[in-house]
Backbone as CSV, one residue per row, in Angstrom:
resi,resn,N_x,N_y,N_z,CA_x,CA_y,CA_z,C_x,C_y,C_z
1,UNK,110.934,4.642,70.616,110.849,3.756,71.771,109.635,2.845,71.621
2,UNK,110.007,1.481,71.773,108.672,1.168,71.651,108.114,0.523,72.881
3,UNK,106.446,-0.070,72.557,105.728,-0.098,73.768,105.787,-1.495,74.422
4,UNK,105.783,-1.588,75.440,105.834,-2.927,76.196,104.510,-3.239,76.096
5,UNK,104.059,-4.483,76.020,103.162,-5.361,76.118,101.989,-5.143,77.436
6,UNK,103.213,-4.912,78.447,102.240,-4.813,79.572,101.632,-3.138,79.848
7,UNK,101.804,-2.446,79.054,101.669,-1.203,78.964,99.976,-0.440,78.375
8,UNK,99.618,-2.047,77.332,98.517,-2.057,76.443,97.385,-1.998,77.842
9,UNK,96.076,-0.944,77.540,94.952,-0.820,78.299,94.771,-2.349,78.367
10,UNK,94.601,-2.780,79.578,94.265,-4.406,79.341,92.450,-4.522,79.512
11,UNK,92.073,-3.465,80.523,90.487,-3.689,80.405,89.676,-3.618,78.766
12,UNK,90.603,-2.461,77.663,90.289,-3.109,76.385,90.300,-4.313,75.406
13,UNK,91.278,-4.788,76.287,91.534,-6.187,75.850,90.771,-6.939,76.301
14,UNK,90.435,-7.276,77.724,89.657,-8.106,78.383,88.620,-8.409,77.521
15,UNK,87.451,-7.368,77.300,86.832,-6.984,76.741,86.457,-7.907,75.219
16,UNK,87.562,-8.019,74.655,87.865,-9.091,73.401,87.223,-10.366,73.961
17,UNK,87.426,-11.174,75.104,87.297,-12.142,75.319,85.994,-12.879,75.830
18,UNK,84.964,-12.431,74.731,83.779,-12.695,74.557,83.332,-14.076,73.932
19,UNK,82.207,-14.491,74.347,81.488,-15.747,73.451,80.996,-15.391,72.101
20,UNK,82.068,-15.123,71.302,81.272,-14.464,69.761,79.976,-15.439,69.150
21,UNK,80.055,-16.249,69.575,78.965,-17.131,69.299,77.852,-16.765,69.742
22,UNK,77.476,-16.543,70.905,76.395,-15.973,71.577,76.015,-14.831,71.299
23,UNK,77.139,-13.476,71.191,76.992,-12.103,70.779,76.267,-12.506,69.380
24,UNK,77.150,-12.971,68.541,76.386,-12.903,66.984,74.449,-13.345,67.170
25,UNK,74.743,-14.990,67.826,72.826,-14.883,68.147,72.094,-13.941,68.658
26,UNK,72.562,-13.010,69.282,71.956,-11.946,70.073,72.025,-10.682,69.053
27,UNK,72.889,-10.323,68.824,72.341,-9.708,67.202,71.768,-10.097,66.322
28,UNK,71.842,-11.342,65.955,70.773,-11.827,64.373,69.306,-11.643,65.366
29,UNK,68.728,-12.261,66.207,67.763,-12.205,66.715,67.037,-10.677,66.853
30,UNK,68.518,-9.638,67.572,67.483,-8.468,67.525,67.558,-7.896,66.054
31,UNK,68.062,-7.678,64.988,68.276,-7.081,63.803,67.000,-8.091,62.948
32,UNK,66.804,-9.449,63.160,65.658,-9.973,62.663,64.398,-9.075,63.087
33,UNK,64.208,-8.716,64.326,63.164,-7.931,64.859,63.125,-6.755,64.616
34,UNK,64.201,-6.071,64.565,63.732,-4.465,63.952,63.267,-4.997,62.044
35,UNK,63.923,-5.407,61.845,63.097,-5.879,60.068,61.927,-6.278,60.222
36,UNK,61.892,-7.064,60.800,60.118,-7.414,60.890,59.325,-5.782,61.065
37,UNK,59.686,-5.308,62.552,58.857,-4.310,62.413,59.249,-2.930,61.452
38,UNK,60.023,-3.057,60.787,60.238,-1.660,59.671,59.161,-2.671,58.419
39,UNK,59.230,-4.009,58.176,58.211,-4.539,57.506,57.045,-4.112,57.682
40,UNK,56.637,-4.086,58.815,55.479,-3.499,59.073,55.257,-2.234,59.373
41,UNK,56.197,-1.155,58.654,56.300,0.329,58.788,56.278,0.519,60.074
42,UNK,56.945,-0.136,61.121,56.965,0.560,62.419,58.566,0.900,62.363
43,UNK,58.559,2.047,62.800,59.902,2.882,62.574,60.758,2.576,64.265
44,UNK,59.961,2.864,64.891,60.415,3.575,66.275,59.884,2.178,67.138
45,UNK,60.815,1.355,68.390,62.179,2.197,69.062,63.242,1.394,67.882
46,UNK,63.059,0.570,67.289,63.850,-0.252,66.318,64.995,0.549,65.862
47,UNK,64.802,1.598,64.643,65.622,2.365,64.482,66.287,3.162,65.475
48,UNK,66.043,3.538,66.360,66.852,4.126,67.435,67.795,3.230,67.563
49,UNK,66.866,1.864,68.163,68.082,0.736,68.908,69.047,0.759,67.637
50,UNK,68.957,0.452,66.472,70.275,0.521,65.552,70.942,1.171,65.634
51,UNK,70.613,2.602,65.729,71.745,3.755,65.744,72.527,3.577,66.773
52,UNK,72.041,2.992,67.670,72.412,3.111,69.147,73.834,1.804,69.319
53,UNK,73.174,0.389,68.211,74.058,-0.376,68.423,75.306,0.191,67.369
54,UNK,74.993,0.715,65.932,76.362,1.516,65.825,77.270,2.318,66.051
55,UNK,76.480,3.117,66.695,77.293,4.131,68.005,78.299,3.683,68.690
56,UNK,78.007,2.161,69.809,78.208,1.419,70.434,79.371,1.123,69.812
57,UNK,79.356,0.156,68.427,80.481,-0.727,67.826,81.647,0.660,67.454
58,UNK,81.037,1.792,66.827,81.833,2.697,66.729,83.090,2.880,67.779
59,UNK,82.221,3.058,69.216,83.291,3.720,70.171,84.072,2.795,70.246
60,UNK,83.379,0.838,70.319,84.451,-0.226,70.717,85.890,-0.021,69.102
61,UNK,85.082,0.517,68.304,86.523,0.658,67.183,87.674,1.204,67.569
62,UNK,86.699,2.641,68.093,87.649,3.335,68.185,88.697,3.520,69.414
63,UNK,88.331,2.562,70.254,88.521,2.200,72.119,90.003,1.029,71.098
64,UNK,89.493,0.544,70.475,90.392,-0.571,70.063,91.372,-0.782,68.988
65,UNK,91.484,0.402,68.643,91.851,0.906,67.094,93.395,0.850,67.296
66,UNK,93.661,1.751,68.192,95.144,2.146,68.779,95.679,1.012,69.047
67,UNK,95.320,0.282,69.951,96.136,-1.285,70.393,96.177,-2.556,69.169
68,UNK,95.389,-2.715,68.350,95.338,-3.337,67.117,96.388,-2.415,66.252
69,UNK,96.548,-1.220,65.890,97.854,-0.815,65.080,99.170,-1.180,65.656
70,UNK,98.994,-0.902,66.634,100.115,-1.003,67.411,100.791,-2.111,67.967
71,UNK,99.812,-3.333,67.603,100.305,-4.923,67.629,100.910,-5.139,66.324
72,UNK,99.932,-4.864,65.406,100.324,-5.256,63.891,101.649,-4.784,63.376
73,UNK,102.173,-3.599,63.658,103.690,-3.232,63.639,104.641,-3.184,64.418
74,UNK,104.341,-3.519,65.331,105.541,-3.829,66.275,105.241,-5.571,67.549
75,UNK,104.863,-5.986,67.572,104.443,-6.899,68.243,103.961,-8.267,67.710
76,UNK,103.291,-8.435,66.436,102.521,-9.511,65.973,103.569,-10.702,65.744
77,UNK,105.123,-9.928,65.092,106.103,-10.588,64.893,107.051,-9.792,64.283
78,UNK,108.375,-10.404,64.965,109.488,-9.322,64.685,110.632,-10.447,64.109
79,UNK,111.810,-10.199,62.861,112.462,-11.102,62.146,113.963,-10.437,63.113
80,UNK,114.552,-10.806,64.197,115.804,-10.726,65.056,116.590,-11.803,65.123
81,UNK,117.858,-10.683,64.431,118.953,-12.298,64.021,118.485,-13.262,62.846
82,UNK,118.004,-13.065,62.166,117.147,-14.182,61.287,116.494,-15.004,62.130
83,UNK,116.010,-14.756,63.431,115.209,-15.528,63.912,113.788,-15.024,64.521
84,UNK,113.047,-16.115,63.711,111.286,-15.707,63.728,110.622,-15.657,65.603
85,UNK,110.457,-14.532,65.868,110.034,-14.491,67.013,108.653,-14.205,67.613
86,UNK,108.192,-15.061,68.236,106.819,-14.761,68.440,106.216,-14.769,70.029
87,UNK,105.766,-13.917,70.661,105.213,-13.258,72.019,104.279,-14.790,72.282
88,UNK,104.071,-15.083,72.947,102.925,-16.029,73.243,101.745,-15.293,73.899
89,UNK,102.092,-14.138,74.816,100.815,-13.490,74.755,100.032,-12.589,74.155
90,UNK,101.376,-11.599,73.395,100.830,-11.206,71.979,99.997,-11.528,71.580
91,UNK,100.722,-13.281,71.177,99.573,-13.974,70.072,98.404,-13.950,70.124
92,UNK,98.585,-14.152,71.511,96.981,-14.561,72.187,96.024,-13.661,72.083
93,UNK,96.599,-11.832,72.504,95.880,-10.841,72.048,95.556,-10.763,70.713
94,UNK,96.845,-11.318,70.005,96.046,-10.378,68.780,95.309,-11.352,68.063
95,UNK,95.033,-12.150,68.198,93.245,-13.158,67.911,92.712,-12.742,68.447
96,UNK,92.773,-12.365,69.573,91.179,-11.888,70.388,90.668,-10.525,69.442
97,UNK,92.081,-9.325,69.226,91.403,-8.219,68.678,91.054,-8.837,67.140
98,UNK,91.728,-10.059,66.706,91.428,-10.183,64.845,89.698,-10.869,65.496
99,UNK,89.662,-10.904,66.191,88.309,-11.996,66.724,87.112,-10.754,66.587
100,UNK,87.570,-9.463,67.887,86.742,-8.481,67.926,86.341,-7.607,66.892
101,UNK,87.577,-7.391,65.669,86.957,-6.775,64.597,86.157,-7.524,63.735
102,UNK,86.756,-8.441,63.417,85.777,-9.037,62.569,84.678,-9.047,62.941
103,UNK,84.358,-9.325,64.408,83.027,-9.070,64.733,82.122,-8.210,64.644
104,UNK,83.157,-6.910,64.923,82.037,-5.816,64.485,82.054,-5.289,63.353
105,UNK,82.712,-5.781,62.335,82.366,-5.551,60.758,81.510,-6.327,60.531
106,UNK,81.450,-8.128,60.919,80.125,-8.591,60.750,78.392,-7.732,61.385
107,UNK,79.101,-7.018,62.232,77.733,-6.561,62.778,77.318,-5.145,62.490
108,UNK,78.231,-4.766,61.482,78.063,-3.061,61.044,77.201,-3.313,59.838
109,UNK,77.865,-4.465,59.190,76.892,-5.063,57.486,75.949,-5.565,57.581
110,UNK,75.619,-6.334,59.014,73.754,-7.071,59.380,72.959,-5.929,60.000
111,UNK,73.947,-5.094,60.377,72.643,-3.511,60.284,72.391,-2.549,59.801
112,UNK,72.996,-2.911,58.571,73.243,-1.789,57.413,71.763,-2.041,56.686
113,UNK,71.187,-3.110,56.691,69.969,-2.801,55.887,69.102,-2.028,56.844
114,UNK,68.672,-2.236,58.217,67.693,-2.146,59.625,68.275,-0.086,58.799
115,UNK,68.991,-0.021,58.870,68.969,1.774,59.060,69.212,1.906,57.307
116,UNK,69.601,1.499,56.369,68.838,2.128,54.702,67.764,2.156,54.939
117,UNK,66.495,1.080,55.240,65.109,0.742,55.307,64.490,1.475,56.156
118,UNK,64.997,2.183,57.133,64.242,2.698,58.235,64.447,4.245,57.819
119,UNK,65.912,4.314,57.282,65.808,5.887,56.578,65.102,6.384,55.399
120,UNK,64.749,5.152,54.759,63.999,5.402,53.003,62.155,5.378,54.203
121,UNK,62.121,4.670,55.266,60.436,4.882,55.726,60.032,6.514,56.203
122,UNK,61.489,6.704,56.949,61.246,8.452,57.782,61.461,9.184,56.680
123,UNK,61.894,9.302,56.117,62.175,10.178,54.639,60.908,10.331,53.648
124,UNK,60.402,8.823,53.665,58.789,8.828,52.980,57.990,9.471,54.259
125,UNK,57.959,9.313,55.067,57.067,9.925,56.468,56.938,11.231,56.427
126,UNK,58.560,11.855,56.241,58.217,12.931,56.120,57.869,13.981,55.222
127,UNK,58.441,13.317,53.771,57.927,13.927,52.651,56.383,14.180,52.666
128,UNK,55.702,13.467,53.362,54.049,13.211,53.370,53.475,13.557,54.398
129,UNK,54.241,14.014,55.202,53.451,15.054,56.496,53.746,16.548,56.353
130,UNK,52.324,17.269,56.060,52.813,18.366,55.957,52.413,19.603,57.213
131,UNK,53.238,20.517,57.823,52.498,21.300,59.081,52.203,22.979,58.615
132,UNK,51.274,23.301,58.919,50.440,24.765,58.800,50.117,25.240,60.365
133,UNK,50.671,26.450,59.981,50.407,27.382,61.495,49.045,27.800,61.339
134,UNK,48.447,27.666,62.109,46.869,28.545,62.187,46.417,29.673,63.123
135,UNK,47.422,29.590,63.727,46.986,30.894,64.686,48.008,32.288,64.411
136,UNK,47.684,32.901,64.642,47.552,34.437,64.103,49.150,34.700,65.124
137,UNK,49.560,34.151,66.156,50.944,34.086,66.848,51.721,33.141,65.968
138,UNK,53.064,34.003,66.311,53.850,33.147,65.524,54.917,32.588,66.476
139,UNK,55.166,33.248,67.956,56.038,32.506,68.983,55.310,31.623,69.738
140,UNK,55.754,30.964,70.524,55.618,29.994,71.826,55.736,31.277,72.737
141,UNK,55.319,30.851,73.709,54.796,31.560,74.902,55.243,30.546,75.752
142,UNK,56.335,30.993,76.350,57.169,30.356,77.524,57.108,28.727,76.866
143,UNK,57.706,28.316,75.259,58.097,27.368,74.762,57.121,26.371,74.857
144,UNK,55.484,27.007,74.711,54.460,25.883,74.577,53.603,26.222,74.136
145,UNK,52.956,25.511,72.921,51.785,25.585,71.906,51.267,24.541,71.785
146,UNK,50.283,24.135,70.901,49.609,22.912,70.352,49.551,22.940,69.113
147,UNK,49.866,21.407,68.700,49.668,21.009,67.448,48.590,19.960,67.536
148,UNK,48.364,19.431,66.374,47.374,18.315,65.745,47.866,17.456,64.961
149,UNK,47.749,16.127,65.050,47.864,15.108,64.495,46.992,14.002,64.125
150,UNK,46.469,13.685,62.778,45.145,12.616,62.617,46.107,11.430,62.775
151,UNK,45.086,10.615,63.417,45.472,8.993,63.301,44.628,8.530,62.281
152,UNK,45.041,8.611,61.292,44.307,7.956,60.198,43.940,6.315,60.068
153,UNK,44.585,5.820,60.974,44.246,4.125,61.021,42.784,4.221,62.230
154,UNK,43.073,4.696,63.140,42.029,4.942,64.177,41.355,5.960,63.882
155,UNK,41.082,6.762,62.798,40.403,7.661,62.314,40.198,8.714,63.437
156,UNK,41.138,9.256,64.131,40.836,10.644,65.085,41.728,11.301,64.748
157,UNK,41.492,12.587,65.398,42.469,13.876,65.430,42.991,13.962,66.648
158,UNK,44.144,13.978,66.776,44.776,14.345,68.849,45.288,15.798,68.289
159,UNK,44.697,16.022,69.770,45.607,17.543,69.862,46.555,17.294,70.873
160,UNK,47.676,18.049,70.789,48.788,18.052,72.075,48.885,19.386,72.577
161,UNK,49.518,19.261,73.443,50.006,20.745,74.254,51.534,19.990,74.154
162,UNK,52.435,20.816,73.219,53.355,20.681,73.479,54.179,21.790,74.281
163,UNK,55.564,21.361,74.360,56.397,22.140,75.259,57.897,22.429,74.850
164,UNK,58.531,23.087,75.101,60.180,23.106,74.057,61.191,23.466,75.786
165,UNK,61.801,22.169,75.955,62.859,22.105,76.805,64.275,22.396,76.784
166,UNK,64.477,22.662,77.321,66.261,23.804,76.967,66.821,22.954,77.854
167,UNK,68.130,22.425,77.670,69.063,21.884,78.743,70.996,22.308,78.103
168,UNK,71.516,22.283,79.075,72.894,22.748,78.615,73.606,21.462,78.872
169,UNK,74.791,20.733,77.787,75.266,19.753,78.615,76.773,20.073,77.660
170,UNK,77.805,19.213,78.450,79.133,20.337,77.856,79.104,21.254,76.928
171,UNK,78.827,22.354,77.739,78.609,23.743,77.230,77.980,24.017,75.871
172,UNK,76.883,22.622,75.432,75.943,23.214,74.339,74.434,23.033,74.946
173,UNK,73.882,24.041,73.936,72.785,23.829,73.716,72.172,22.923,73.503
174,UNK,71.047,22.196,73.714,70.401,21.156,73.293,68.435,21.204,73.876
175,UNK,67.844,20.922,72.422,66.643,21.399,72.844,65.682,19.884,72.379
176,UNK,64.738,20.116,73.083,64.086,18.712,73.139,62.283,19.657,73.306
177,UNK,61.575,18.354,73.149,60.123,18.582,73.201,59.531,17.644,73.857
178,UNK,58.177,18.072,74.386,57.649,16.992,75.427,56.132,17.469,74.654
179,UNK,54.985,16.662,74.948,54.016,16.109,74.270,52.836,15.975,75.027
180,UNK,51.689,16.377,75.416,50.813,15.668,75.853,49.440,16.040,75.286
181,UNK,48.683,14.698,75.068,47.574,14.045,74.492,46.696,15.450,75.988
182,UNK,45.743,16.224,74.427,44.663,17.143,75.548,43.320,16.770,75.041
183,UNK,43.229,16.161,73.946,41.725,15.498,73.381,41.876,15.053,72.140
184,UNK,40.789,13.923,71.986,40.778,13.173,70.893,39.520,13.732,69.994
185,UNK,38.928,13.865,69.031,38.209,14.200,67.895,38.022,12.899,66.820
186,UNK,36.855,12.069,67.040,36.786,11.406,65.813,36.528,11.758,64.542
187,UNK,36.712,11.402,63.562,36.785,11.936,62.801,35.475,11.818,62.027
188,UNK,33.979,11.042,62.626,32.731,11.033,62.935,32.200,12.214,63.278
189,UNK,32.727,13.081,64.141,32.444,14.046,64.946,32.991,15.312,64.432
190,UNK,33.499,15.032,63.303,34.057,16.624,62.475,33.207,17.194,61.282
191,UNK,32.939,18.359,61.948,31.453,19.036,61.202,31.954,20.253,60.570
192,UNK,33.004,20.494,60.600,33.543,21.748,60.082,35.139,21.524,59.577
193,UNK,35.471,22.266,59.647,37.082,22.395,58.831,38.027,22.698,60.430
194,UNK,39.089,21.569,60.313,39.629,21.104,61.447,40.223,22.572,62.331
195,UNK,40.312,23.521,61.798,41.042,24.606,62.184,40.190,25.339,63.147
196,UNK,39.003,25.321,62.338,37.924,25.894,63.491,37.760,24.987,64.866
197,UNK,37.108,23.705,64.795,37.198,23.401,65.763,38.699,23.518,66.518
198,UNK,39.997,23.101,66.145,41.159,23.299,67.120,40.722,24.626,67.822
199,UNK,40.858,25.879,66.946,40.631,27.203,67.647,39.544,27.323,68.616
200,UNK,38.397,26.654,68.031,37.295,26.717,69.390,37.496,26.050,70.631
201,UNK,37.968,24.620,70.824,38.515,24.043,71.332,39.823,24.981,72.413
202,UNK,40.343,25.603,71.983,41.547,26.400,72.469,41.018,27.500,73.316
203,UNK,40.282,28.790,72.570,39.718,29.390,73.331,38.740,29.433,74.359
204,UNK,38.310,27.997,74.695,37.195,27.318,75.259,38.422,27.073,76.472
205,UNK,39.835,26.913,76.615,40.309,26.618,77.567,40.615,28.171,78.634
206,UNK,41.216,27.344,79.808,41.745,28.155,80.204,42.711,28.986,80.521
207,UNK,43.629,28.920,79.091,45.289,29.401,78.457,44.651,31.251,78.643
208,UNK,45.650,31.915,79.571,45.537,32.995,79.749,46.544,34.274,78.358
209,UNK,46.988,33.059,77.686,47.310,33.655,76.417,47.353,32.983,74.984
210,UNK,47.029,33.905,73.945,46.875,32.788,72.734,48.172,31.900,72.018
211,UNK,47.928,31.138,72.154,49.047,30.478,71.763,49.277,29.861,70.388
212,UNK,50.660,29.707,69.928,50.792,29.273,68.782,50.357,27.670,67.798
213,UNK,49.550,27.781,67.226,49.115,26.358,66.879,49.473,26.276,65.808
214,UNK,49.532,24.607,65.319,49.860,23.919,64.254,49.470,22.625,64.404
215,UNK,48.826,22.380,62.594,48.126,21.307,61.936,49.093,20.562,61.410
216,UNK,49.063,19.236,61.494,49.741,18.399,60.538,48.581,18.255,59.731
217,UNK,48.926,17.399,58.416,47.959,17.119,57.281,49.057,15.670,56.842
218,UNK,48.437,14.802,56.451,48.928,13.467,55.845,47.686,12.853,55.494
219,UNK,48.242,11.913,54.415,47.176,10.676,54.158,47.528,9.212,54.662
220,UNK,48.788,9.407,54.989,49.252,8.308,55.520,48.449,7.751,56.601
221,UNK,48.748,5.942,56.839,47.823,5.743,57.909,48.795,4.512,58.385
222,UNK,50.003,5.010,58.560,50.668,4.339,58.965,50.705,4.122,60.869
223,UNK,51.885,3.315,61.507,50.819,2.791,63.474,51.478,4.333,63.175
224,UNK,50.572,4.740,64.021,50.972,5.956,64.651,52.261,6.067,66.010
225,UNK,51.707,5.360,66.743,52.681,5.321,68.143,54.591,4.973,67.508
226,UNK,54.153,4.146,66.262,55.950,3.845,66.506,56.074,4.274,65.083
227,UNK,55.466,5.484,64.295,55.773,5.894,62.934,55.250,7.605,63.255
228,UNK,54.306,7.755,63.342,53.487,9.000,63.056,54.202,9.998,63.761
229,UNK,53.806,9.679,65.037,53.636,10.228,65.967,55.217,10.848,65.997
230,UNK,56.124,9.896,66.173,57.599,10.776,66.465,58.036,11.539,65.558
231,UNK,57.657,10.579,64.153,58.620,11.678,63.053,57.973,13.109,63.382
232,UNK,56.388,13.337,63.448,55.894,14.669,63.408,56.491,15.092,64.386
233,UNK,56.447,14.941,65.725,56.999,15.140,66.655,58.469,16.060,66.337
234,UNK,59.616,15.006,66.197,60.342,15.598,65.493,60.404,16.301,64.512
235,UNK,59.859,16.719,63.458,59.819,17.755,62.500,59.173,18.759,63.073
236,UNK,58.287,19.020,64.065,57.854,20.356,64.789,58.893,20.914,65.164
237,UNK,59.893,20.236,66.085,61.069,20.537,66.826,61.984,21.767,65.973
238,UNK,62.052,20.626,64.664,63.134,20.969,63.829,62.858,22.688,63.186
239,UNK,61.518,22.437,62.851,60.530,23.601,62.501,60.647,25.102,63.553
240,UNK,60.543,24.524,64.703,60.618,25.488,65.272,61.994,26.266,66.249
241,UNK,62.848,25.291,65.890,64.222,25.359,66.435,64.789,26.197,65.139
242,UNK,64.394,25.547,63.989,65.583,26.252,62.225,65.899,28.327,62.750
C-alpha cells in the first residue's frame, strides 16, 4: 500500500524551508571561531558546541531520513501508461529535502576538522596530565575529596574540593562532578614538596574526616579555564568512576 502525500510528517518538512544562505553564514562564522580558538589551544566550550552541532544535524538526518526514502521510490516520479508523471507538490518537497541534505553534509565536512583538531589537543592534554593519590584513603567520603591542579601560565597551584553527583535519568545511571576553587598557592610561595603542603593545608581545616586527595602533575601551560582545567576535571571523574 502505498503512502499518500498528505500523510508525510509535514512539521519535518516545514522545517526544510529555511534560508540556506543565512544558515551556511551562521555556520562558517561559528566553525571559523572554534578554529581560531583550538589555534590557540583553547579546547572548551568550542568543542562541546561541535559535538553538540553534530548531534543536532544527526537527529535532523535521522527525523528526515524516512520521508526522503520514501519520496525517492515512490513519489519523485512514477512512468503510468507510458506517461511521465509528476506531483507538483512532491516536487516541491523533494528540493526542499535535496536542499536540507545537502546542507547538512555541507555542514558535517566544515566540522570535521573543529572535532579531528580538538580531539588530537584533549588526547595531547591528556597524555601529559598525570594524577597521584596522596592520601593514605582510598574512598570519597560521601563522594568528596580534593585534588590539585598547577596553572602553569599563572604559575599557581589551586586546590579544589571536589564532589561526585549521582542522578538517574531513563533508568540509568549517570555521574557528574562539581568543583570548587578552596585556595590558590603561588608557586613563589612553595617551600616544600607540593604534597606536604596540600596535606597541611587539609588537616589545618575543618573536614571531620580524612579525605581522599589527588595531585595532578603536567608541564603543560596551556589557558587553563578552557583546556586544563576540564580535561583534568574530567579524567578525575573517569578515574574514579572506572
Amino acid at each position: 500500500m502505498r503512502q499518500n502525500i498528505a500523510a508525510i510528517d509535514v512539521k519535518k518538512l516545514t522545517s526544510c524551508g529555511s534560508d540556506w544562505e543565512t544558515n551556511q553564514y551562521t555556520i562558517l562564522n561559528k566553525v571559523k571561531e572554534w578554529l581560531q580558538n583550538l589555534h590557540s589551544n583553547k579546547l572548551f566550550p568550542s568543542i562541546e558546541e561541535s559535538i553538540q552541532l553534530n548531534l543536532a544535524l544527526e537527529d535532523i538526518l535521522r527525523e528526515n531520513i524516512e520521508s526522503k526514502l520514501w519520496f525517492d521510490n515512490e513519489i519523485r516520479s512514477r512512468n503510468i501508461n507510458e506517461r511521465f508523471v509528476v506531483y507538483e507538490k512532491a516536487h516541491q518537497i523533494g528540493n526542499q529535502l535535496d536542499k536540507l541534505f545537502n546542507f547538512i553534509d555541507w555542514a558535517f565536512e566544515l566540522n570535521k576538522p573543529v572535532l579531528e583538531e580538538g580531539r588530537i589537543i584533549k588526547n595531547f592534554v591528556d597524555e601529559n596530565l598525570f594524577i597521584k593519590r596522596i592520601s593514605t584513603v582510598e574512598r570519597n567520603y560521601n563522594g568528596k575529596g580534593y585534588f590539585t591542579l598547577p596553572d602553569n601560565k599563572s604559575r599557581v597551584v589551586n586546590i579544589y574540593l571536589y564532589e561526585i553527583i549521582l542522578d538517574w535519568f531513563d533508568n540509568n545511571l549517570y555521574q557528574s562532578m562539581t568543583a570548587n576553587l578552596v585556595r590558590k598557592i603561588p608557586f613563589d610561595q612553595i617551600d616544600k614538596p607540593i604534597e606536604e603542603i596540600v596535606i597541611d593545608f587539609i588537616n589545618d581545616s575543618d573536614s571531620p574526616y580524612e579525605p581522599v586527595v589527588y595531585i595532578f602533575e603536567t608541564d603543560l601551560d596551556f589557558p587553563y579555564h578552557e583546556t586544563m582545567f576540564p580535561i583534568a576535571e574530567e579524567k578525575l571523574l573517569k578515574y574514579l568512576t572506572a
